[in-house]
C-alpha positions as CSV (number, residue, x, y, z in Angstrom):
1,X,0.0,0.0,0.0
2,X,1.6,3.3,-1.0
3,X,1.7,6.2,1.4
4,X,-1.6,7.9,-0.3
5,X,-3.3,5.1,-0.2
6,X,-2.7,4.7,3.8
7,X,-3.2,8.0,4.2
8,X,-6.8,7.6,2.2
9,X,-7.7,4.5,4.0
10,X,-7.1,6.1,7.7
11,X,-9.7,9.3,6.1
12,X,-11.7,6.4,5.1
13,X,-11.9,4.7,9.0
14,X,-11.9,8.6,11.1
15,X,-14.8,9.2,8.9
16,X,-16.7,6.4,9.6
17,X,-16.0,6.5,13.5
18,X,-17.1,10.5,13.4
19,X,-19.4,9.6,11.7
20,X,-21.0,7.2,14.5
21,X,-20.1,9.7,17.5
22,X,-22.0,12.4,16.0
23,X,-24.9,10.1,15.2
24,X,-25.1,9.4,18.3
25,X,-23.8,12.8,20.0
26,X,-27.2,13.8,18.6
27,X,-29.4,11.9,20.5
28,X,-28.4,13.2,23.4
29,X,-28.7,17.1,22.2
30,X,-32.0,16.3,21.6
31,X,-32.7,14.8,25.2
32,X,-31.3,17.5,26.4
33,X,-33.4,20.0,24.4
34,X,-36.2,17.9,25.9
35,X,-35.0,18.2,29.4
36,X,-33.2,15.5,30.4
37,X,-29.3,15.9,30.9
38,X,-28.2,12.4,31.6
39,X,-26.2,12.3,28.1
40,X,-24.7,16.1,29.4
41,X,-23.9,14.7,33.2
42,X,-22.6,11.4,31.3
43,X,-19.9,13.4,29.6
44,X,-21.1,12.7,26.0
45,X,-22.1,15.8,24.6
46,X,-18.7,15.8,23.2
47,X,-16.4,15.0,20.2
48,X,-13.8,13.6,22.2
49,X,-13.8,9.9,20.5
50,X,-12.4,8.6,24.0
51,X,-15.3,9.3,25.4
52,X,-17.3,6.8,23.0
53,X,-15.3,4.0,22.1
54,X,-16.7,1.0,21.5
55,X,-14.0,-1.7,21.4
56,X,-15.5,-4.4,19.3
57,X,-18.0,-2.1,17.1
58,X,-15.7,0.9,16.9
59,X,-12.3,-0.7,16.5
60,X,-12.0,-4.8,16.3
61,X,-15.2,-4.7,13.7
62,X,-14.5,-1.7,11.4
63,X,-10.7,-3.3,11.7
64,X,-11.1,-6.7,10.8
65,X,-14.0,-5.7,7.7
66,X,-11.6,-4.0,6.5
67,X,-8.4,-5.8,5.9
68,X,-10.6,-8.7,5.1
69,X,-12.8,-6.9,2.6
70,X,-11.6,-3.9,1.5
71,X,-14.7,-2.0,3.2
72,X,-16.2,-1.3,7.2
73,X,-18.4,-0.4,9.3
74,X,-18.8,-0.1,13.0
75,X,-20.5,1.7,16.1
76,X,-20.0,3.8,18.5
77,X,-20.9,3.5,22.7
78,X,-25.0,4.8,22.8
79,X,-25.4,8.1,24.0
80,X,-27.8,7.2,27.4
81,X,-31.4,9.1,28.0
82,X,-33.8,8.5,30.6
83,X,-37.0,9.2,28.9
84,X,-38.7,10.1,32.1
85,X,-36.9,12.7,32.3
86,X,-38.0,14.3,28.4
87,X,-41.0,16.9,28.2
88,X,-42.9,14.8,26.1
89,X,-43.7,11.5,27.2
90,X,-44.7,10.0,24.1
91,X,-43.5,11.6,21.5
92,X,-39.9,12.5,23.0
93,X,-38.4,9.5,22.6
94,X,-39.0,9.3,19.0
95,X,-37.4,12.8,18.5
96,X,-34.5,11.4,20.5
97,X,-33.7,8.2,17.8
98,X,-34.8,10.3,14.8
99,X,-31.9,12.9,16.1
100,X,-29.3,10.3,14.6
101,X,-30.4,9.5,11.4
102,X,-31.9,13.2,11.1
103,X,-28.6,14.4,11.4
104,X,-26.8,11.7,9.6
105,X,-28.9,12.7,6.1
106,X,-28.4,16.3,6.9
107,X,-24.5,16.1,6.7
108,X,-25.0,14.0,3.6
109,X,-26.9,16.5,2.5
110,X,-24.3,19.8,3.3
111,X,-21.2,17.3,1.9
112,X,-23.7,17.2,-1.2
113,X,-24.0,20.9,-1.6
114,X,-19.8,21.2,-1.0
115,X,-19.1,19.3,-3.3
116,X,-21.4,20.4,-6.2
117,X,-19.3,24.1,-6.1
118,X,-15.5,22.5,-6.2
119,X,-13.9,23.6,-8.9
120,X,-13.6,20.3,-11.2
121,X,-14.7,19.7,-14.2
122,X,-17.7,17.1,-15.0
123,X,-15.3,14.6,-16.2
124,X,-12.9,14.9,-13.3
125,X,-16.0,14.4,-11.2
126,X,-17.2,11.3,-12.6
127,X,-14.1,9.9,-12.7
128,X,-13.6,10.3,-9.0
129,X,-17.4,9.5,-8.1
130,X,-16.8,5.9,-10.6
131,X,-13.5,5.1,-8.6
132,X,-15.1,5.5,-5.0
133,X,-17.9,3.6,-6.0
134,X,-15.7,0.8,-7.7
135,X,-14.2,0.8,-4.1
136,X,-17.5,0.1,-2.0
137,X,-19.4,-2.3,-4.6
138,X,-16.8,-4.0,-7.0
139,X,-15.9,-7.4,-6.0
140,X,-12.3,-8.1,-6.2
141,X,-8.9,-7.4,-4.8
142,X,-10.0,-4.1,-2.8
143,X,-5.7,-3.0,-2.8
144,X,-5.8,-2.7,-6.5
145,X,-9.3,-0.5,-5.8
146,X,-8.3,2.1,-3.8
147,X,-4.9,2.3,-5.7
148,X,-7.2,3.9,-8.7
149,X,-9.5,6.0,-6.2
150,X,-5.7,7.4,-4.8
151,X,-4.7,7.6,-8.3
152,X,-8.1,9.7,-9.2
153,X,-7.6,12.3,-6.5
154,X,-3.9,12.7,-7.1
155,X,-2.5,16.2,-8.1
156,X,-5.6,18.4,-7.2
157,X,-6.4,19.6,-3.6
158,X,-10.3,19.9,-5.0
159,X,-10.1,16.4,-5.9
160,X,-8.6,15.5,-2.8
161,X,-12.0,17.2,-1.3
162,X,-14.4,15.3,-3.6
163,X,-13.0,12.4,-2.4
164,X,-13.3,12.8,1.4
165,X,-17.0,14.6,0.5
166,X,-17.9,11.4,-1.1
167,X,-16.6,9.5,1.8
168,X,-18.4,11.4,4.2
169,X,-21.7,11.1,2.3
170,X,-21.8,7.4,1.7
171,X,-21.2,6.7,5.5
172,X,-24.0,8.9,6.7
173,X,-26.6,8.1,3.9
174,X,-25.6,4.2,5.1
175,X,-25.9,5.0,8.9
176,X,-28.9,6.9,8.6
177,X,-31.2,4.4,6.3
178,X,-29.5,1.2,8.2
179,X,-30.7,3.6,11.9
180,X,-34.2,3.7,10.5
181,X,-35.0,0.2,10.3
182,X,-38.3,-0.2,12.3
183,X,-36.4,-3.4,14.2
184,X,-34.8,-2.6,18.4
185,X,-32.5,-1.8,19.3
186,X,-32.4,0.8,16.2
187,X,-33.8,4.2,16.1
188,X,-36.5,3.3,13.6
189,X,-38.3,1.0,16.0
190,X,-38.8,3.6,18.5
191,X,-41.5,4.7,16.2
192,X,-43.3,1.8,16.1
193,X,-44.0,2.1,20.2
194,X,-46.2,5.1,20.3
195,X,-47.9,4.4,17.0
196,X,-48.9,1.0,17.5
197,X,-49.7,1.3,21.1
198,X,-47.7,-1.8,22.2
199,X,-47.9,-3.2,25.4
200,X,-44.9,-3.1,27.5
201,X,-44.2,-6.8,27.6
202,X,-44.2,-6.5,23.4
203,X,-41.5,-4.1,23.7
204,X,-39.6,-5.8,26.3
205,X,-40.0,-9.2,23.8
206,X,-39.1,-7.2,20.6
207,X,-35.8,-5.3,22.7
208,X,-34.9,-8.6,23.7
209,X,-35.0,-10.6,20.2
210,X,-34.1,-7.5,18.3
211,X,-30.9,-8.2,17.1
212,X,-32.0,-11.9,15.9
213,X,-34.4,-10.1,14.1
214,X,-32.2,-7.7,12.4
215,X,-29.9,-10.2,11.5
216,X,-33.2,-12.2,9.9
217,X,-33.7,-9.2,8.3
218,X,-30.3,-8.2,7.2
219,X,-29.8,-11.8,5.4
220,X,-33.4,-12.4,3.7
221,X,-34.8,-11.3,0.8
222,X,-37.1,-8.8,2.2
223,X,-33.7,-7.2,3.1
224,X,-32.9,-6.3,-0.2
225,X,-36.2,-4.0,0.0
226,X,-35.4,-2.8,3.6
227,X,-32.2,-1.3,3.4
228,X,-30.1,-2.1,0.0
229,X,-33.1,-0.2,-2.4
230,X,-33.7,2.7,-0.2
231,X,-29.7,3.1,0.5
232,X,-28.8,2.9,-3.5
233,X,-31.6,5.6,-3.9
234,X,-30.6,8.1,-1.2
235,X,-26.9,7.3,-2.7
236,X,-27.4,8.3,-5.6
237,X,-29.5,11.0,-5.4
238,X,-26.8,12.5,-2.9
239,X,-24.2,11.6,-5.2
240,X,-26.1,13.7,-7.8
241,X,-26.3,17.0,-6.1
242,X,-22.8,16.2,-5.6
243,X,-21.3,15.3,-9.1
């Protein structure tokens, strides 16, 4: 691996682990908008990326998907609530899990906008938009794939920002559609609670199975509905604005 390329891949990993801290950092703004403070007394409000390591989801996973696969992906320590504590009893803690992937769509959305005024030309654009996205869905040896993404980039600081725009905007269009999922423990399924009126032993059921689910989910058919369709639309349509 050549010096740009490390130096691309470790952009590639802080991105993704900002990425999750402000995700969740976001939650607990909104609690505390909402008046509860136990993110705030927690220490959490805060960029610091000590404070929200995650051993295995924020450095063994995103580290080990990586050198296996060319790609990652990872997570972050949750930001704690109490949701007794929020001004709205009902509705408060769907504001609080719609925080993350609210916020995760809005950066795409600013990264979008940066990007659309860099000073490249259309075909410099496209050839650094095709590269990155040989990178995350090409199969095949991923060195040789970010060798041409490095490659792309090389010799122009604008291009050097395109990339690292369309870094940032893949991560948080993929955090913020895989976040809405209607399944525990992700923020999607807090909506589900006070629409559906479920009983507290439904919730405590679906918190506990939730992550069988998910993987169900994740590995079905119905999956390919769920999170690839809407993920390759908000992708591109980011990807537009931006190229």
């Amino acid at each position: 691996m050549s010096p740009q390329e490390f130096v691309l891949v470790e952009f590639y990993l802080a991105l993704l682990f900002y990425t999750v801290i402000v995700h969740e950092i976001s939650h607990g703004v909104v609690a505390l908008w909402l008046g509860d403070r136990t993110a705030q007394y927690a220490g959490r409000l805060t960029l610091n990326p000590v404070s929200h390591v995650d051993m295995v989801g924020s450095i063994i996973v995103p580290l080990a998907m990586f050198f296996t696969t060319g790609l990652a992906f990872g997570w972050a320590k949750p930001v704690p609530y109490n949701p007794y504590n929020l001004s709205n009893q009902r509705w408060g803690p769907v504001l609080v899990a719609f925080a993350g992937p609210g916020i995760n769509f809005l950066i795409a959305l600013i990264a979008a906008l940066c990007a659309r005024f860099l000073p490249l030309s259309l075909a410099e654009r496209q050839d650094i938009r095709d590269r990155f996205l040989d990178i995350m869905f090409r199969v095949g040896e991923w060195s040789d794939r970010w060798g041409g993404f490095a490659d792309s980039m090389a010799g122009s600081l604008p291009g050097i920002f395109l990339g690292f725009l369309l870094m940032l905007i893949f991560w948080n269009v993929l955090l913020g559609v895989f976040n809405m999922i209607p399944i525990p423990p992700l923020d999607g399924s807090k909506l589900l609670y006070p629409i559906l009126s479920l009983r507290n032993e439904t919730i405590m059921f679906l918190e506990q199975y939730g992550f069988l689910f998910l993987l169900i989910l994740i590995f079905s058919p119905l999956g390919d509905v769920v999170i690839h369709r809407p993920f390759l639309f908000l992708l591109e349509f980011f990807l537009g604005i931006a190229t």
